[in-house]
DOLUMSE-635620 format. One record per residue (C-alpha): residue in three letters; z, x, y. Coordinates in nm, 2 decimals, decimal comma. Each point is the difference from the previous one (the first is absolute). Example, Ala and Ser with C-alpha at 12.3 -4.5 7.8 and 13.67 -1.06 7.14 Angstrom:
// DOLUMSE-635620
DRENMAR    aa        Z        X        Y
DRENMAR   ALA     0,78     1,23    -0,45
DRENMAR   SER    -0,07     0,14     0,34
// end
This chain:
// DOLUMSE-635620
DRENMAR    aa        Z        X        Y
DRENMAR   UNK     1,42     0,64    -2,82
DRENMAR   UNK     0,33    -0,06    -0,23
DRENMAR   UNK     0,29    -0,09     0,24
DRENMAR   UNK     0,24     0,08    -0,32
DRENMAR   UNK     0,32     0,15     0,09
DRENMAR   UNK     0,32     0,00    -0,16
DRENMAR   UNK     0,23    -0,16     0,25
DRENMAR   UNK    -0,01    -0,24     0,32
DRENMAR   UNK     0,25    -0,02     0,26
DRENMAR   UNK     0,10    -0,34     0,05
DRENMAR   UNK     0,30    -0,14     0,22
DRENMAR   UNK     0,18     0,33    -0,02
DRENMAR   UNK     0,01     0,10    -0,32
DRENMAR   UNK    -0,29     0,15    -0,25
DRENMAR   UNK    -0,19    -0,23    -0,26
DRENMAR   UNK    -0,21     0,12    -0,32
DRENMAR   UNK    -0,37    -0,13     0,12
DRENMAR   UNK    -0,02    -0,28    -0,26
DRENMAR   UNK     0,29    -0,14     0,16
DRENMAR   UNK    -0,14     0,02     0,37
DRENMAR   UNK    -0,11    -0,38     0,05
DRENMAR   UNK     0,04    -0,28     0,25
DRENMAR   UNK    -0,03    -0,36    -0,08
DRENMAR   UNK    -0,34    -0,21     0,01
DRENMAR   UNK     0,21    -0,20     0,28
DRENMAR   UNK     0,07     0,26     0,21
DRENMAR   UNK    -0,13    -0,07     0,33
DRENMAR   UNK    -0,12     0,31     0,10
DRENMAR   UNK    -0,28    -0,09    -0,22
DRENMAR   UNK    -0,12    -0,31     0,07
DRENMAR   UNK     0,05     0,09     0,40
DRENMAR   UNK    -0,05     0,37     0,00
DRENMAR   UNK     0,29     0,06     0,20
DRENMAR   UNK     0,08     0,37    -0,06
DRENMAR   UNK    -0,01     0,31     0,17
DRENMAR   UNK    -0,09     0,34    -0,17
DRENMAR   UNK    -0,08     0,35     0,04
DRENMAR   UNK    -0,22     0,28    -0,15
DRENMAR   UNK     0,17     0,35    -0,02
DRENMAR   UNK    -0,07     0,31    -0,22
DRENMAR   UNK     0,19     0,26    -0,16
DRENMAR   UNK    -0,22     0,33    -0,03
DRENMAR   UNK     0,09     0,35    -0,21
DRENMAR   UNK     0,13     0,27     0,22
DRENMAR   UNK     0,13     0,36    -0,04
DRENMAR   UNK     0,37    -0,14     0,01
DRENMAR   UNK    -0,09    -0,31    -0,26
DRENMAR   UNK    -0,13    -0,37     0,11
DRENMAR   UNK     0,05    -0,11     0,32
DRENMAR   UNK    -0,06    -0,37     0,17
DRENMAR   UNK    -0,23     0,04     0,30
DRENMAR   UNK     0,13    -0,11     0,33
DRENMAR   UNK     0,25    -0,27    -0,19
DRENMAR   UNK     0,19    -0,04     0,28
DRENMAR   UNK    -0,24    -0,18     0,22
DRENMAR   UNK    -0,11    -0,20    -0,30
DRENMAR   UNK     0,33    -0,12    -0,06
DRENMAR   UNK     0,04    -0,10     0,37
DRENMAR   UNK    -0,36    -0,17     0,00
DRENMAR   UNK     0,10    -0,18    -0,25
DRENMAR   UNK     0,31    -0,16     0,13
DRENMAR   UNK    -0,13    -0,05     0,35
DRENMAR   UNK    -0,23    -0,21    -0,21
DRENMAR   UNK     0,23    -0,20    -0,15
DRENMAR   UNK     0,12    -0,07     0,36
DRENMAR   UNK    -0,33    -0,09     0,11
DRENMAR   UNK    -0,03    -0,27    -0,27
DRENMAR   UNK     0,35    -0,10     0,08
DRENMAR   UNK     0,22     0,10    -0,21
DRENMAR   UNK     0,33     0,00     0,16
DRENMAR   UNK     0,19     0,20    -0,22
DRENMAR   UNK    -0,06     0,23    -0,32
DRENMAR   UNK     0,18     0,17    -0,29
DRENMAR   UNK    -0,08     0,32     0,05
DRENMAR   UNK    -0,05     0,24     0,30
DRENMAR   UNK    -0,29     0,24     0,09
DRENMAR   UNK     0,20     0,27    -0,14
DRENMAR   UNK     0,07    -0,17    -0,33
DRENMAR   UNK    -0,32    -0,08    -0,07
DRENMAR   UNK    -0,12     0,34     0,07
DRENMAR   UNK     0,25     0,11    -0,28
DRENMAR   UNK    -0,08    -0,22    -0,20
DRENMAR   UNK    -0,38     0,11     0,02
DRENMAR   UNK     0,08     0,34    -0,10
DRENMAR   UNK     0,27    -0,14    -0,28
DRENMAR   UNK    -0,34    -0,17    -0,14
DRENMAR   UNK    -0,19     0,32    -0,02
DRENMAR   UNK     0,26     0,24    -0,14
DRENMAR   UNK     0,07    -0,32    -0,26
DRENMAR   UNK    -0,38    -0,02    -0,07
DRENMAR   UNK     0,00     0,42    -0,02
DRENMAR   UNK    -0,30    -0,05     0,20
DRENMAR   UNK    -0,13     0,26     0,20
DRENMAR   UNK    -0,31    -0,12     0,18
DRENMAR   UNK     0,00    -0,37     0,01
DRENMAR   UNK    -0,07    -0,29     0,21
DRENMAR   UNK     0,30    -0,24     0,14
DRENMAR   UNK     0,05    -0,38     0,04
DRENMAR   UNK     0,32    -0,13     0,15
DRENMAR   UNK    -0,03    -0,40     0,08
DRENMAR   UNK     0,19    -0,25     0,15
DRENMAR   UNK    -0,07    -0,35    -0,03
DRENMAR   UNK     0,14    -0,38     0,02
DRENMAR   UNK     0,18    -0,01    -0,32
DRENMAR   UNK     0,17    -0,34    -0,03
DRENMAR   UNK     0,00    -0,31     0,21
DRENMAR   UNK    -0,27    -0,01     0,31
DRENMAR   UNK    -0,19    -0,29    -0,15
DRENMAR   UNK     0,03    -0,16     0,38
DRENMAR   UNK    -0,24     0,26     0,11
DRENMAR   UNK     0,31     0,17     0,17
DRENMAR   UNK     0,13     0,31    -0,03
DRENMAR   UNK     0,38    -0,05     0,08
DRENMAR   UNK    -0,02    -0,24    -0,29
DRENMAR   UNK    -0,06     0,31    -0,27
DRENMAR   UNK     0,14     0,37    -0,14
DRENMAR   UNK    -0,10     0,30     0,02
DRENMAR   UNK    -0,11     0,21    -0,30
DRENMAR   UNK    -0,12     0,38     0,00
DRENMAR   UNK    -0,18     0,18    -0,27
DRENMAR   UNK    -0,14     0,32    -0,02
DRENMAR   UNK    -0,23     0,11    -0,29
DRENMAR   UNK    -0,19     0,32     0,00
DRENMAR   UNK    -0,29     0,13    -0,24
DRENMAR   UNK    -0,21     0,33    -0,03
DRENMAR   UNK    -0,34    -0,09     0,18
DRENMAR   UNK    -0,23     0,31     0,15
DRENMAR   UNK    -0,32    -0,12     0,17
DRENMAR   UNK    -0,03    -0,37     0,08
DRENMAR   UNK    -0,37     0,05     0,18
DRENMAR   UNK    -0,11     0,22    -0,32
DRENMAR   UNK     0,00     0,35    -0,05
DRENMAR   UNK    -0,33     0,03     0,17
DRENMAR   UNK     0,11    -0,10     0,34
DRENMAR   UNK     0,16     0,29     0,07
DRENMAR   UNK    -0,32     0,18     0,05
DRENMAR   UNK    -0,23    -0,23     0,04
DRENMAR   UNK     0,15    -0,28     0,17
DRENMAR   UNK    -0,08    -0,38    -0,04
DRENMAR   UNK    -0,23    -0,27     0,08
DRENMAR   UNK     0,13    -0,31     0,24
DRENMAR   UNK    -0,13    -0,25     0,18
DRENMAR   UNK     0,14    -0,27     0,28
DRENMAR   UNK     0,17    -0,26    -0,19
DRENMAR   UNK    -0,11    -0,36     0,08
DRENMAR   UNK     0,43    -0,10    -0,01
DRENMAR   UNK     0,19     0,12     0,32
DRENMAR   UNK     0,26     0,16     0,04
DRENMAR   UNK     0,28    -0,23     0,08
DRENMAR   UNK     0,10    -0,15     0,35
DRENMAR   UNK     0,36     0,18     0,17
DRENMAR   UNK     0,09    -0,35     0,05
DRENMAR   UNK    -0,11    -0,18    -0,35
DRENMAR   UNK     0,16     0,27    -0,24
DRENMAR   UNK     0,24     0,27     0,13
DRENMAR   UNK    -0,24     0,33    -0,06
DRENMAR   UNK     0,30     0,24     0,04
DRENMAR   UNK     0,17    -0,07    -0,27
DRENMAR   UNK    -0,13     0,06    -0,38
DRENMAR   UNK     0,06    -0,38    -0,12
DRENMAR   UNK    -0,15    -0,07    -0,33
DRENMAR   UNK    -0,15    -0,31     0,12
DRENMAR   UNK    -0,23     0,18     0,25
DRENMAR   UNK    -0,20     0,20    -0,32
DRENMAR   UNK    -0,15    -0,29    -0,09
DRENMAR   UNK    -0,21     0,08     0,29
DRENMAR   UNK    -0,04     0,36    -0,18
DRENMAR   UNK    -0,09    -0,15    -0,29
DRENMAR   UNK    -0,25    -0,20     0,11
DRENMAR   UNK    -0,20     0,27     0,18
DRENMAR   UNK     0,04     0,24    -0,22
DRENMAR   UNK    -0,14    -0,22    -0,31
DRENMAR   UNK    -0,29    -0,10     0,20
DRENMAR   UNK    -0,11     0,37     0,08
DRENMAR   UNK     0,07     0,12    -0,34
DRENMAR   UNK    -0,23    -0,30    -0,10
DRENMAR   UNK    -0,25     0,15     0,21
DRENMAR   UNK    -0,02     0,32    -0,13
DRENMAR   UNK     0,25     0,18     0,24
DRENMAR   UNK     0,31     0,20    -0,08
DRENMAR   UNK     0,21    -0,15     0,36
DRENMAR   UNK    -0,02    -0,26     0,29
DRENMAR   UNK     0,08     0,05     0,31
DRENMAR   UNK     0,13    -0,29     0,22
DRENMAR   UNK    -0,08    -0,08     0,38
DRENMAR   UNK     0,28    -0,17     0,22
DRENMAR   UNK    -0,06    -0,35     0,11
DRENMAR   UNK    -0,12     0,11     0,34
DRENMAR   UNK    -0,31     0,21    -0,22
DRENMAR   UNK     0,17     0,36    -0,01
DRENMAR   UNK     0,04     0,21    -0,25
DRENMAR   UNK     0,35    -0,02    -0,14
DRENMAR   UNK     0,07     0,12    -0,32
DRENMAR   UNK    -0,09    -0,01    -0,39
DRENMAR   UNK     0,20    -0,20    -0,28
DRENMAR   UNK     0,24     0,26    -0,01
DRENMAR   UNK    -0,07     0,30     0,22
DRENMAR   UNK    -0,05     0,12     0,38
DRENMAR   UNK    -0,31     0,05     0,10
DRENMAR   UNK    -0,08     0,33     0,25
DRENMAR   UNK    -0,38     0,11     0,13
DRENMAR   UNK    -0,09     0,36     0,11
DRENMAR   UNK    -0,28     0,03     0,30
DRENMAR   UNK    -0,05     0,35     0,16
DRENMAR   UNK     0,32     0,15    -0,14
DRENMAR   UNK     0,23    -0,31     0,14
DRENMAR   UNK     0,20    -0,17    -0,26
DRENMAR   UNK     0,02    -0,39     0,09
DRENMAR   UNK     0,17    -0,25    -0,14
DRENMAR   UNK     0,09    -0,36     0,04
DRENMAR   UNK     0,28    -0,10     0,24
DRENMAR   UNK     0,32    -0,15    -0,12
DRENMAR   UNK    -0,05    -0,34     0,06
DRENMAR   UNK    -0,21    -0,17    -0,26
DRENMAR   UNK     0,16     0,25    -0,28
DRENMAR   UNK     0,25     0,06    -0,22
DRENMAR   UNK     0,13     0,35     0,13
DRENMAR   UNK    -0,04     0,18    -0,32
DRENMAR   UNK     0,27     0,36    -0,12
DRENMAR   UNK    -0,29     0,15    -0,10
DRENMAR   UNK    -0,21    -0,10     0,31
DRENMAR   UNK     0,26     0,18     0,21
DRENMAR   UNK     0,05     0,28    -0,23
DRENMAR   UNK    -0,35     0,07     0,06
DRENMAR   UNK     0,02    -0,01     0,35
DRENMAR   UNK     0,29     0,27     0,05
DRENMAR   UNK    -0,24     0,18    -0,25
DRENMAR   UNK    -0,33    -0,01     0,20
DRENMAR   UNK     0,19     0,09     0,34
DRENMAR   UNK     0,20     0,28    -0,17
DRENMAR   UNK    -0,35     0,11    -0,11
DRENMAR   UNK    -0,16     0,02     0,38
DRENMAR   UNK    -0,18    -0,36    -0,04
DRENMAR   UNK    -0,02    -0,22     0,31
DRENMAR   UNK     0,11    -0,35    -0,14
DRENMAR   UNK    -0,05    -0,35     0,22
DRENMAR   UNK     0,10    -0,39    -0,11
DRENMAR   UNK    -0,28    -0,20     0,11
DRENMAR   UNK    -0,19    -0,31    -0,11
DRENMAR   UNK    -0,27     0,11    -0,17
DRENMAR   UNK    -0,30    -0,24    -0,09
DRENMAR   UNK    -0,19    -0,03    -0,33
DRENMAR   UNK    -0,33     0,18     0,13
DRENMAR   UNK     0,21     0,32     0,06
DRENMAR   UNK     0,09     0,05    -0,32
DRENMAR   UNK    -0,35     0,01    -0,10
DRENMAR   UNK    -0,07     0,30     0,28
DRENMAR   UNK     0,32     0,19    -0,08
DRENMAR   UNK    -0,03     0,35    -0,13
DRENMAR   UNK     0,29    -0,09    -0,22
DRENMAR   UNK     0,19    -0,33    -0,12
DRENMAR   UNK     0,30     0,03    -0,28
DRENMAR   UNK     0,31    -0,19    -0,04
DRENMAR   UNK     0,34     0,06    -0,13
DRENMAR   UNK     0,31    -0,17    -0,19
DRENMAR   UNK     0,27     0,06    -0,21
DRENMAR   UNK    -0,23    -0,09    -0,33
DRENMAR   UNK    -0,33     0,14     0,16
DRENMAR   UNK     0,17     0,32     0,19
DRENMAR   UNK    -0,31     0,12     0,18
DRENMAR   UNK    -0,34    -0,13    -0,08
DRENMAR   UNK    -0,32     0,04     0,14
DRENMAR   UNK    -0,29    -0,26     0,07
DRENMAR   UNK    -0,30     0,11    -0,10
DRENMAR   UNK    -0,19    -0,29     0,07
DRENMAR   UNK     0,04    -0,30     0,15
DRENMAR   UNK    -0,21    -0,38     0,00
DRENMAR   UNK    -0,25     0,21    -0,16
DRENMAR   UNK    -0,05     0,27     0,31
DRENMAR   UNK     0,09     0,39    -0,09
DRENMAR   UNK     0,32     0,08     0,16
DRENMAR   UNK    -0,09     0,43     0,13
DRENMAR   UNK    -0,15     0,14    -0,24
DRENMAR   UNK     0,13    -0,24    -0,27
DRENMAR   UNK     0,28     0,23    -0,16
DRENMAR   UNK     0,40     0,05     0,14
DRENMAR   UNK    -0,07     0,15     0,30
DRENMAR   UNK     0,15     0,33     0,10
DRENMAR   UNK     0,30    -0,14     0,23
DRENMAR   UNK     0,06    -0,25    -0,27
DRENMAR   UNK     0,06     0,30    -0,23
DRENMAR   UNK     0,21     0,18     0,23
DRENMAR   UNK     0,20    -0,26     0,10
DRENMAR   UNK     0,01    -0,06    -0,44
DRENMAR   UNK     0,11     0,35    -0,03
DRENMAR   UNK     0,28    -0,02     0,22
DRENMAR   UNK     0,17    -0,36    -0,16
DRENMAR   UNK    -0,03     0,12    -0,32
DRENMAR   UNK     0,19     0,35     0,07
DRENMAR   UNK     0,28    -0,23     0,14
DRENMAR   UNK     0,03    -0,23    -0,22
DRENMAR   UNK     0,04     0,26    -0,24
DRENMAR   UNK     0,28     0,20     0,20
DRENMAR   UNK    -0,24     0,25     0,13
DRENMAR   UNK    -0,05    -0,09     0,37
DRENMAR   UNK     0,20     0,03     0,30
DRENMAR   UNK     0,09    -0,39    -0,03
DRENMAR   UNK     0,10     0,01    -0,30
DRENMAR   UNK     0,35     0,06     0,04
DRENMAR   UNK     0,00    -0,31     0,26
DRENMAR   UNK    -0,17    -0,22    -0,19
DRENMAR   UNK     0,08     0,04    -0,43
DRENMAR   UNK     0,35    -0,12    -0,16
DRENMAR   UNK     0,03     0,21    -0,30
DRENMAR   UNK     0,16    -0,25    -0,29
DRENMAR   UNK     0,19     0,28    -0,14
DRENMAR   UNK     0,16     0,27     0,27
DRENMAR   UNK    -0,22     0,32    -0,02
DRENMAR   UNK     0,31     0,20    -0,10
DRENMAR   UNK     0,06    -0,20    -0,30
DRENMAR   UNK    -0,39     0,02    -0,06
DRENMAR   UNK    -0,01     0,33     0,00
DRENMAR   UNK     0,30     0,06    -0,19
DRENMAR   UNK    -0,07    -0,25    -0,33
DRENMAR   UNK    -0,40     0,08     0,09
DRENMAR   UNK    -0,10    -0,36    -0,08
DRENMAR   UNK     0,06    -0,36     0,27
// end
């Protein structure tokens, strides 16, 4: 994957990549204290547009809130500009998004109020990040030996860099053992999630998926939602234990990176009859036509970087 691009936002104004570097003593590093987000730009009929930026850019701030910063540069609105300045700097078209903020200097007494704020955003051209046969075929998981992590030890509804470590750690261990993804159980034994999507079953036509508590309440979790009830679907939050995934007709997850992938097989049991099943591909159908303008939501939920007029007009973003 080559995250190459020709410019990075950073502190307000654009950067050529080269020149997109923070110090070896910046604390964010040594104490992952940062908060991120995932977003995506996709092609449409009226040129690229940033999918459902403008609850990214609030997630991401109400995460900076949750890890206590009490004030920041830049607004929820200005950093959603400044994700689409990125991509129309970058001439990207489909590409994947990075904004960050993190503890930037001072905070070396383990204490917020004693640092500053810094925000970033990088993005990159980057397609299929479970492989190009997951579409179709779906992936291979299995129940991570790492839980996921305690409301009370980290803060599990807010994307702080810090808490991926407990992503990477799965993730490398299943990948180790021959799988594509982990999923992760809460500390009371449910499921919860995997490193980096939602997780949903399908029994008897019912689409379930884990409550809100032990997750991090992912855009494209709810995006999928409003999709599946639009589409007729009954679907219920409920705990769901690690035996029901192996009887469910269907298991897939979703994410910004993954978009919406089935499981084909999981701790070495056949998930259905081991391929996407037919829901899954329905409910695939649907996201992709609005991500790429062609859905009733799209309207609601893309931010074209360049206004459609002038796309149409100059025929290029």
């Amino acid at each position: 994957m080559a995250m190459k691009s020709q410019f990075v936002w950073m502190n307000g104004a654009l950067v050529p990549f080269e020149q997109a570097t923070v110090h070896f003593l910046t604390p964010a590093l040594h104490y992952g204290l940062g908060v991120f987000e995932g977003i995506r730009s996709y092609a449409t009929d009226h040129g690229p547009a940033v999918f459902r930026l403008k609850e990214h850019a609030k997630r991401l701030v109400e995460s900076a809130h949750i890890v206590g910063f009490r004030s920041l540069p830049y607004s929820a609105e200005h950093l959603a500009d400044a994700v689409k300045e990125v991509v129309r700097a970058n001439e990207f078209t489909e590409c994947y998004i990075r904004p960050l903020i993190f503890l930037a200097d001072g905070g070396w007494n383990l204490n917020v109020d004693g640092g500053k704020p810094a925000v970033g955003i990088a993005a990159w051209e980057w397609t299929n990040y479970l492989g190009k046969e997951a579409l179709e075929h779906g992936v291979r998981a299995n129940i991570a030996s790492f839980t996921r992590h305690h409301p009370n030890v980290m803060m599990t509804k807010a994307k702080i860099s810090g808490n991926y470590v407990n992503s990477f750690l799965a993730k490398t261990e299943s990948v180790r053992l021959g799988f594509e993804e982990a999923i992760l159980l809460d500390p009371e034994g449910y499921v919860a999630e995997c490193t980096g999507e939602n997780l949903f079953i399908v029994k008897n036509g019912v689409i379930y998926t884990p409550d809100l508590a032990p997750i991090l309440e992912g855009i494209t979790r709810s995006s999928l939602v409003a999709i599946a009830r639009d589409c007729g679907f009954e679907v219920q939050e409920r705990p769901i234990s690690r035996d029901q995934l192996y009887t469910a007709d269907e298991v897939f997850v979703c994410g910004t990176a993954a978009e919406c992938i089935g499981l084909r097989e999981i701790d070495f049991r056949t998930i259905g009859n081991g391929s996407t099943g037919t829901i899954t591909r329905k409910l695939q159908k649907e996201f992709h036509a609005a991500i790429h303008g062609r859905h009733k939501f799209s309207n609601e939920w893309l931010d074209y970087v360049v206004e459609p007029s002038a796309y149409r007009r100059t025929g290029s973003a």
